[in-house]
matplotlib code that plots the C-alpha trace (Angstrom):
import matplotlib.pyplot as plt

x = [-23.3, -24.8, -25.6, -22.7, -21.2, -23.7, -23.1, -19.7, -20.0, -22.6, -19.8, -17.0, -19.7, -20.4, -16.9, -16.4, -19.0, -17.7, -14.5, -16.0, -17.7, -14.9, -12.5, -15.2, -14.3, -11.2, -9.2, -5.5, -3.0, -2.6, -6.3, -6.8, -4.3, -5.6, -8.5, -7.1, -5.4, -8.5, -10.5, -8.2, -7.8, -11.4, -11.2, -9.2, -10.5, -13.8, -11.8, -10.0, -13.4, -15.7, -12.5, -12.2, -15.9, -16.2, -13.4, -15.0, -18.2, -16.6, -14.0, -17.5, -19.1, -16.0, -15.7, -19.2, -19.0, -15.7, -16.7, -20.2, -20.4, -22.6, -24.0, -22.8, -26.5, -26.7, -25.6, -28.6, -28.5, -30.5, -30.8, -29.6, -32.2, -29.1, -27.6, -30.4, -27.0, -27.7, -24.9, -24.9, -27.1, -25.5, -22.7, -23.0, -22.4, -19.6, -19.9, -20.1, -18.2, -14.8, -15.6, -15.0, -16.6, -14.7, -15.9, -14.9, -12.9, -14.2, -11.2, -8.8, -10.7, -10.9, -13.1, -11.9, -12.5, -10.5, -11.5, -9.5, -11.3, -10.4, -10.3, -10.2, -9.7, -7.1, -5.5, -5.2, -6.6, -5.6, -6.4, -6.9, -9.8, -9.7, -12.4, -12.1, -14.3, -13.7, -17.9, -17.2, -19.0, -19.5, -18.6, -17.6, -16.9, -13.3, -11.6, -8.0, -6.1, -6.6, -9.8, -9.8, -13.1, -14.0, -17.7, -20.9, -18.9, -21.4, -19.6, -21.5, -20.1, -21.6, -21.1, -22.5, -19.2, -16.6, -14.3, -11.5, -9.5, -12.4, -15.4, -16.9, -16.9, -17.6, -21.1, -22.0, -20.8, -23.5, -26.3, -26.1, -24.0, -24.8, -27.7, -26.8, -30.2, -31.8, -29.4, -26.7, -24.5, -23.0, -23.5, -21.0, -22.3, -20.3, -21.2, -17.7, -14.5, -11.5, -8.0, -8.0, -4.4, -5.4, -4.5, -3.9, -1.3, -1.5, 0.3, 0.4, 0.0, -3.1, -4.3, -7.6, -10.8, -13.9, -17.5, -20.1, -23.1, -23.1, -25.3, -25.2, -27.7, -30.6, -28.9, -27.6, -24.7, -22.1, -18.6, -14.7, -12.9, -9.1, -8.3, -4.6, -4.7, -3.5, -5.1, -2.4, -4.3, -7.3, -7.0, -7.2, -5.7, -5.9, -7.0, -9.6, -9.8, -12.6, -13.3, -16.5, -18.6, -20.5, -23.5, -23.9, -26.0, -27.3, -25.0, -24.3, -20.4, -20.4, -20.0, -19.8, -21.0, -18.2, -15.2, -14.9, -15.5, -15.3, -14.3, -16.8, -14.6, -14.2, -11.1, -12.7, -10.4, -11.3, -8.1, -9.5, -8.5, -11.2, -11.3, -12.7, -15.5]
y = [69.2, 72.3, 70.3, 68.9, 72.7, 73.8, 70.8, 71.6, 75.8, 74.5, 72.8, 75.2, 77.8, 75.3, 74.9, 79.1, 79.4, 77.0, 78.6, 81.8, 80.4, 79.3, 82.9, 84.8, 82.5, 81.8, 84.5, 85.4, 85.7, 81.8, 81.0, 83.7, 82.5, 78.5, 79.9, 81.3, 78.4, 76.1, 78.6, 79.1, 75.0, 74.9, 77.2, 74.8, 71.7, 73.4, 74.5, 70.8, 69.2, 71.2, 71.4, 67.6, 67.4, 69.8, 68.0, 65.3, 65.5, 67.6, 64.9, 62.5, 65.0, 65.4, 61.4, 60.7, 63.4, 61.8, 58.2, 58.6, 55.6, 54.7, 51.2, 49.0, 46.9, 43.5, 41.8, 40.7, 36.9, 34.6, 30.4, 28.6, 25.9, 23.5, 22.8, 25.3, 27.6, 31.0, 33.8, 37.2, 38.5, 38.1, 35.3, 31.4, 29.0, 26.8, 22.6, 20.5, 17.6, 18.5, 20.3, 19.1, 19.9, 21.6, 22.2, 24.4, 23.0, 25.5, 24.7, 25.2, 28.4, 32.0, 35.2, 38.2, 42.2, 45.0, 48.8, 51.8, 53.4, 56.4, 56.7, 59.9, 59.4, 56.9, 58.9, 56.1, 58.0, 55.0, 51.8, 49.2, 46.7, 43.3, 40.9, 37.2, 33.9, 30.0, 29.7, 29.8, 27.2, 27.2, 24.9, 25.9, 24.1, 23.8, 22.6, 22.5, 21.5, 23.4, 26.2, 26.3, 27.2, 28.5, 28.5, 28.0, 29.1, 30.1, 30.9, 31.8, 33.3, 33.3, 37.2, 36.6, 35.0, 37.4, 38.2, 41.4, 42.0, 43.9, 41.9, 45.2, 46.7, 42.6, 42.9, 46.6, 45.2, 42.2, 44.6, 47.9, 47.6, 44.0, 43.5, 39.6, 38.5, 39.7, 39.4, 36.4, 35.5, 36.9, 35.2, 35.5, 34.3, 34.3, 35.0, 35.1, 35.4, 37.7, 37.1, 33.2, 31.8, 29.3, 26.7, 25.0, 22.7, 20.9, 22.9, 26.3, 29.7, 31.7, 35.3, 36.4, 38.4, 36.8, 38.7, 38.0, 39.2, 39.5, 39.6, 40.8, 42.9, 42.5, 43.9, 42.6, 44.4, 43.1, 42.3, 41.6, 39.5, 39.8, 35.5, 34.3, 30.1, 27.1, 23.5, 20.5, 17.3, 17.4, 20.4, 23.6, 26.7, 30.8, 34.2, 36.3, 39.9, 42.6, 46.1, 47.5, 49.7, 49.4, 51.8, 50.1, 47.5, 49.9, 49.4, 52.8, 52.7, 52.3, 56.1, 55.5, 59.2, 60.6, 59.2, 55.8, 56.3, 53.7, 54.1, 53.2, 51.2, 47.9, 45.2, 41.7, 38.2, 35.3, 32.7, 29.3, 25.6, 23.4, 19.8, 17.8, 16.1]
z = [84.7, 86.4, 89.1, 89.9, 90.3, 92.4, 94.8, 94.5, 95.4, 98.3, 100.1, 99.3, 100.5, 103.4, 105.0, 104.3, 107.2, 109.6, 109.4, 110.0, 112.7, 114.4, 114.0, 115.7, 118.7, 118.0, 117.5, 116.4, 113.5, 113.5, 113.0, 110.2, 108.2, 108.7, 107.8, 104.0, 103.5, 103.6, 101.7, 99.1, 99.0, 98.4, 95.8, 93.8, 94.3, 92.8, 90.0, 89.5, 89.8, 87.4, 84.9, 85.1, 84.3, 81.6, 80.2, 79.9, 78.8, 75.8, 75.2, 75.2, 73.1, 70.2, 70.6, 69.3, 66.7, 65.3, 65.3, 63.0, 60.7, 57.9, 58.0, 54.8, 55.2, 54.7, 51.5, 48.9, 48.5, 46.5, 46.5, 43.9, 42.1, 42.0, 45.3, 47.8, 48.4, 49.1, 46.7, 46.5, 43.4, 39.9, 40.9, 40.6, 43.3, 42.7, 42.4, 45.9, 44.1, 45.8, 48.9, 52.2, 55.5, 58.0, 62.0, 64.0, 67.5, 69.9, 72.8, 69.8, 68.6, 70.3, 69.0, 70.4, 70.4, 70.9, 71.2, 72.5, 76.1, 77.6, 81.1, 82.5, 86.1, 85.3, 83.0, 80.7, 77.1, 74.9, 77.1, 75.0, 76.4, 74.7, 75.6, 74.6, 74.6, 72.9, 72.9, 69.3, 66.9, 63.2, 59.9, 56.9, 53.1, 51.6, 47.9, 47.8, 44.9, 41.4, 42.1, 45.4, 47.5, 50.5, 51.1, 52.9, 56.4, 59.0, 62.3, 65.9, 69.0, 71.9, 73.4, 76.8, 77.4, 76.6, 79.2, 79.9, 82.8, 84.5, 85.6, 86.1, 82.1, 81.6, 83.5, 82.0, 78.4, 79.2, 80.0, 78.7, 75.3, 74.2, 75.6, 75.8, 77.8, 74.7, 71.7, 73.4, 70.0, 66.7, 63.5, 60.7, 57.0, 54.1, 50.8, 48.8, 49.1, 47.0, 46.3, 46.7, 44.5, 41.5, 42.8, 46.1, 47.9, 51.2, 53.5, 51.7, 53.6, 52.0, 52.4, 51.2, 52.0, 53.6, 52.7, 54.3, 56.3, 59.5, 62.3, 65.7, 68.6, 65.9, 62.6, 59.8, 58.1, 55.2, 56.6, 55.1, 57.1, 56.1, 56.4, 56.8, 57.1, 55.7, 55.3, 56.7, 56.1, 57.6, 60.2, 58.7, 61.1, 60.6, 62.1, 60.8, 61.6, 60.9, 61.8, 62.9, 64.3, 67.5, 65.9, 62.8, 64.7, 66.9, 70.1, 71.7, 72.8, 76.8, 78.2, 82.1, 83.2, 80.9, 83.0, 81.0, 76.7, 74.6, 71.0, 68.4, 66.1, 67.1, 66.0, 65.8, 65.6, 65.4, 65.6, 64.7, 64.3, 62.7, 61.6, 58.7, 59.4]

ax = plt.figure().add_subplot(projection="3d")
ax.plot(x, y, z, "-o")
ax.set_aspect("equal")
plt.show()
């Protein structure tokens, strides 16, 4: 920051010279006037400037200190003698008799994000950047009828293909948050679900909660998905949504030099269509 006002004063200083320069041979009421016009000009565009960045790197400094987040960890799982299933510690696995495989149709089937930027210079404080992708593949187990299931889902999306409006955040997404050379998809486990009715029909709306672990950039951390579908025959449609946060896997939010600050909190949704097998 200090830098940047010193570059600043040196030009403002700069041009205050040249002008000088030019009164002592050009003389005249006309010329001395010009000459506090431009100076005072300069004046305020060193003003604009160094308030612009001072804003800004204390609206990037209040951002991070607002959106800390404590990371939930992965959820404890352990196989099952019975059917080699993996549950979460202290619940049974339910019988395999009735379920039916279900796979994902990836051209049917988009994972998206959504998080808030602000952009200073574009005075756009609440942009909202959603990036979207169909490289989305994954199965997952279902029983209709009386008990219904939902289990054994293990979803993947591949992150080096998400896409905005801006192939420019798309590339410095790619490299410098993501890191998708190194860590190129997002796995999504689950381990249970909540709020599933007592009893199924084919056709018939459902909303319940997904848990799961998840596991993205090289961390592991549990996740609810909040799940809205139904099952018609043998195609079962729905959305999935999720919050989360960029630093509980250890992604720092993309800061481009204070002028471009991404939220941490991050709206995942994953609209799907998948098939019986």
């Amino acid at each position: 920051m200090a830098r940047y006002i010193s570059i600043i004063v040196e030009l403002a200083l700069y041009a205050r010279e040249g002008q000088q320069s030019t009164i002592k041979v050009l003389s005249g009421g006309l010329m001395k006037t010009r000459y506090v016009w431009l100076v005072g000009i300069a004046v305020v565009l060193v003003i604009v400037v160094v308030g612009t960045f001072v804003y800004a790197s204390h609206f990037a400094n209040s951002a991070a200190q607002t959106q800390t987040h404590t990371a939930a960890g992965p959820i404890v799982v352990s196989p099952t003698a019975t059917t080699g299933a993996a549950t979460p510690t202290g619940t049974s696995a339910s019988s395999s008799s009735s379920l039916q495989t279900f796979q994902i149709a990836p051209a049917q089937t988009t994972a998206s994000y959504s998080v808030y930027e602000n952009l200073i210079f574009q005075n756009k404080p609440n942009n909202d950047a959603v990036g979207t992708t169909h490289s989305v593949q994954g199965n997952f187990q279902v029983q209709t009828g009386a008990n219904p299931q939902v289990e054994a889902m293990k979803v993947t999306v591949d992150l080096s293909t998400l896409q905005t409006d801006s192939t420019m955040r798309d590339n410095y997404v790619r490299q410098n948050t993501l890191q998708t050379d190194t860590y190129p998809d997002a796995t999504f486990v689950s381990v249970g679900t909540q709020g599933l009715p007592t009893s199924y029909s084919d056709g018939q709306s459902v909303h319940f909660n997904l848990t799961g672990n998840l596991t993205m950039h090289g961390k592991t951390n549990k996740e609810v998905f909040d799940v809205q579908g139904k099952v018609v025959g043998k195609t079962i449609t729905g959305t999935a949504t999720s919050t989360i946060y960029m630093t509980d896997f250890g992604i720092t939010p993309p800061n481009l030099a204070n002028i471009a600050i991404a939220q941490n909190k991050v709206l995942v949704t994953i609209t799907f269509t998948a098939q019986s097998a």
